[in-house]
N, C-alpha and C positions, 0 to 999 in steps of 0.2 A: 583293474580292480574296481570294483559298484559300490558302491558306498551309499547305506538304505539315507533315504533323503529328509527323515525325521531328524535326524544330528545333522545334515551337512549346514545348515545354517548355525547354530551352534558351536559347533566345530570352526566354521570357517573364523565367527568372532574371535575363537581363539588364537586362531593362527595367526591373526593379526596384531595380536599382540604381543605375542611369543613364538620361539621358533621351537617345530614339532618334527620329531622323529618316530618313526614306525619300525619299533622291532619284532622280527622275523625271525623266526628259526636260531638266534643269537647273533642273525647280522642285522645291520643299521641302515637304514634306507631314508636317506631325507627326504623329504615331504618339500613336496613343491608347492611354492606358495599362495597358488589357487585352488590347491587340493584342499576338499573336505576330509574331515577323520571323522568317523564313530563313535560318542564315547557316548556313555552309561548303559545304554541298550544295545551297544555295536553288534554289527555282527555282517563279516565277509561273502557273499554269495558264493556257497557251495563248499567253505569253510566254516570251521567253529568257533565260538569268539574267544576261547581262549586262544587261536592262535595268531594274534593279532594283541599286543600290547601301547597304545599310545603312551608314548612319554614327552612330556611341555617341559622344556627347558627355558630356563631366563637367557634373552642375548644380549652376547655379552659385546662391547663398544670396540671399536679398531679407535678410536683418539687416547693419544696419550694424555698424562692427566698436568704435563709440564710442557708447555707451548717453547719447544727449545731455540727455535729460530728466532720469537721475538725476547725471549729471555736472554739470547745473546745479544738482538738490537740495542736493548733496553740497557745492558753491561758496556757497549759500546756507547752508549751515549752518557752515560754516568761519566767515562771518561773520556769526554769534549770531544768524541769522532762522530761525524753522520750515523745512521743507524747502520746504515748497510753499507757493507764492506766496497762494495763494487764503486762508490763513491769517492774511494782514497786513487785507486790506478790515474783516474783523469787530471786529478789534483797536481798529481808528481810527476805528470808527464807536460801537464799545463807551465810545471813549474820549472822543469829544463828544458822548455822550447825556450821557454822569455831568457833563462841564463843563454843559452845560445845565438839568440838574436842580441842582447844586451853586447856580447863579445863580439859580432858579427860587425855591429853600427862602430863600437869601438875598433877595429881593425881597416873600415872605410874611413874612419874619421882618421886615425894615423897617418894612413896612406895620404889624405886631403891634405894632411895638417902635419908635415916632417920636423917641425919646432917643436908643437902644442904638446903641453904639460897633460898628457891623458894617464888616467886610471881605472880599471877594472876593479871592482872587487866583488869577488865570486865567495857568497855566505850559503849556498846551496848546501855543506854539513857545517854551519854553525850552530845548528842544531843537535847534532848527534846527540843520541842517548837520555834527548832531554823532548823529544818530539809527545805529541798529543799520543794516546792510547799505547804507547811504547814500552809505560814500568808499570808495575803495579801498583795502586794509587793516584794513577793519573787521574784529574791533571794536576794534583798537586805535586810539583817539583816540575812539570814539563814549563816550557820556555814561551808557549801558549796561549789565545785567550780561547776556552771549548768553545766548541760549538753548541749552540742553544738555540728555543726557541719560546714563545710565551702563550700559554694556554689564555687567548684574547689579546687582547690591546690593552694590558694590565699593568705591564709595566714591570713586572717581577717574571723571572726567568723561571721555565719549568729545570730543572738541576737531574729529576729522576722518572723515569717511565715504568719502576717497576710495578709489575703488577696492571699497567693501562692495557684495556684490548685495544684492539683494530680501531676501532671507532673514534676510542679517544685521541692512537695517534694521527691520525688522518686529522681529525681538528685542528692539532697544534701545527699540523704541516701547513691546512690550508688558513692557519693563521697568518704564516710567515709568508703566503702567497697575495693574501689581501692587505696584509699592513707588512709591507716590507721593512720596514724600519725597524719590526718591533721584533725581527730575528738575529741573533750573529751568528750569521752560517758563512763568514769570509774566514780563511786564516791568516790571523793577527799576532805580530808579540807584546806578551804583557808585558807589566815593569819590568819585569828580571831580563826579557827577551829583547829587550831597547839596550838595557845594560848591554848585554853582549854583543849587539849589533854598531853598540858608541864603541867598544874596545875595539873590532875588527875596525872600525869606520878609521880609528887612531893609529890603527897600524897600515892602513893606507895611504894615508897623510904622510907616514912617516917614509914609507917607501921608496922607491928609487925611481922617478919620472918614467911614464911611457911600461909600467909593467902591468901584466895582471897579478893583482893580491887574491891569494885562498886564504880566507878564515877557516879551522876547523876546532871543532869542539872537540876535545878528546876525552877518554875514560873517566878520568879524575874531575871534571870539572872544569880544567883551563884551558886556554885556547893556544892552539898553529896557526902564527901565522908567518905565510912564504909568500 
């Protein structure tokens, strides 16, 4: 198709600002984006220019207008977990190597030691039901201190990301990269979580020489311990 070269300039400014379809005979033919159209004087070589209608359509966005990936980060972090998920698997796998080594050294040291007063105490679900990001409302009632970081070396904790782009969270990351101190991104138990950690501690004390003690949190509140 020729397209007289008085519009193709014209036209072309159009195209680049909008996307333009060429309708034919009742079917749609989209217009490739270096094509010129015709308009006000058009007219098709060896056709008539009615048979040739341009229509300029507005284009319309493929982005959603709710960033859902960081809106879940930003719900994860309100409730003291890293933003992204992929950050909890190493945590809990970090955290039943050391229960395993912990029981490994205790079972050499028995062996070493057929007298010695030893005890295990394995608090790996003294947490149940009371962990970081687990109820809703976390971390209020979890066992806990969240995880946080400080928009600078300010000294007060950011608590919420909602609403920050890219940009801002990336500052507070590389906040807690420059002034290490001024992040808690360790997992800690607050006061209530010390509580529970002195009850299990008590009931291994009280125990029976030379065992391993399980603490376990259970449904209600109170603690198993065997």
């Amino acid at each position: 198709m020729r397209i007289l070269r008085r519009a193709a300039a014209m036209a072309a400014l159009l195209m680049g600002a909008a996307g333009i379809q060429v309708v034919q005979g009742g079917a749609v033919q989209a217009a490739l984006p270096t094509a010129a159209v015709a308009l006000g004087d058009s007219f098709v070589s060896g056709e008539g220019a009615g048979d040739y209608q341009p229509v300029v359509d507005a284009s319309g966005t493929a982005q959603a207008t709710r960033d859902k990936f960081r809106a879940l980060g930003a719900e994860r972090y309100a409730a003291g977990c890293p933003i992204h998920r992929a950050s909890l698997a190493p945590g809990h796998v970090f955290s039943q190597n050391l229960g395993s080594l912990v029981k490994n050294a205790y079972t050499t040291l028995a062996a070493e030691r057929p007298t010695a007063d030893l005890r295990v105490l394995d608090v790996q679900k003294a947490f149940d039901g009371a962990r970081l990001c687990e109820n809703p409302g976390s971390p209020t009632g979890a066992l806990a201190t969240p995880v946080r970081v400080q928009d600078g070396p300010t000294g007060t904790y950011v608590t919420s990301l909602s609403g920050w782009d890219k940009i801002g969270v990336q500052r507070v990351a590389n906040t807690c990269v420059t002034y290490f101190q001024t992040c808690q991104e360790a997992w800690h138990p607050n006061a209530a979580g010390h509580t529970v950690l002195g009850q299990c501690l008590t009931g291994a004390l009280t125990a029976a020489p030379r065992t391993i003690v399980t603490c376990v949190r259970n449904a209600n509140g109170t603690l198993t311990i065997s």
